[in-house]
C-alpha positions in Angstrom: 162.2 149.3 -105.6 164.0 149.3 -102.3 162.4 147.5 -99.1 162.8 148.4 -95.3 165.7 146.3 -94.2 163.4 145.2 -91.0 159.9 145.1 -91.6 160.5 144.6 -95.5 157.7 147.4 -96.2 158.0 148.0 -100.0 156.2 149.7 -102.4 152.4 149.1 -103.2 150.1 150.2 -106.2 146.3 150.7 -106.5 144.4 153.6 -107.5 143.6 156.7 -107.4 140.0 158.1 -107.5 138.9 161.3 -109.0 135.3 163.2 -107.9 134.3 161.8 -111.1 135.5 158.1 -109.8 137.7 157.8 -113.0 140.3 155.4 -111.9 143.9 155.8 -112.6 146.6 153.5 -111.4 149.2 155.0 -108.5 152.3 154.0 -106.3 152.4 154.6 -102.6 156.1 154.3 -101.1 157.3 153.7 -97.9 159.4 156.1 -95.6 162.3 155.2 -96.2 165.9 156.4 -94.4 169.3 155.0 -95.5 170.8 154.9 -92.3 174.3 152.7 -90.2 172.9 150.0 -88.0 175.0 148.3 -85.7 174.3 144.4 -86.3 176.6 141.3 -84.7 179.5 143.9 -84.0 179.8 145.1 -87.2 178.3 148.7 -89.1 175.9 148.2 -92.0 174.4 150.9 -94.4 170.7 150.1 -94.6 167.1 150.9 -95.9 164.9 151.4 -92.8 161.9 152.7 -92.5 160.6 155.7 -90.5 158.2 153.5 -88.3 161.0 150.8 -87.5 163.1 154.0 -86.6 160.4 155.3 -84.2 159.8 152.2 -82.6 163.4 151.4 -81.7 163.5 148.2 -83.6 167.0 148.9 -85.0 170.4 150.0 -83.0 172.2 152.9 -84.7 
């Protein structure tokens, strides 16, 4: 599974939990955009996250 090329937010599992509290195992993914940073001079093709991309941490 991919990562946010800034924060490194991945993926995490735990579970979900039915009226009934049965317990079954689940993913939750990050927000992820593939997007061209700008980084030393030079364009890259990265992962980044939607909350790195709100908060300006990355230079299109």
């Amino acid at each position: 599974m991919s990562k946010c090329y800034i924060c490194e937010k991945g993926a995490i599992s735990g579970n979900t939990v039915s009226h009934s509290n049965i317990h079954t195992k689940r993913n939750w993914k990050p927000n992820l955009r593939r997007v061209k940073i700008v980084e030393n001079g030079a364009t890259k093709t990265v992962n980044v996250c939607s909350r790195c991309l709100r908060s300006g941490k990355v230079e299109r």
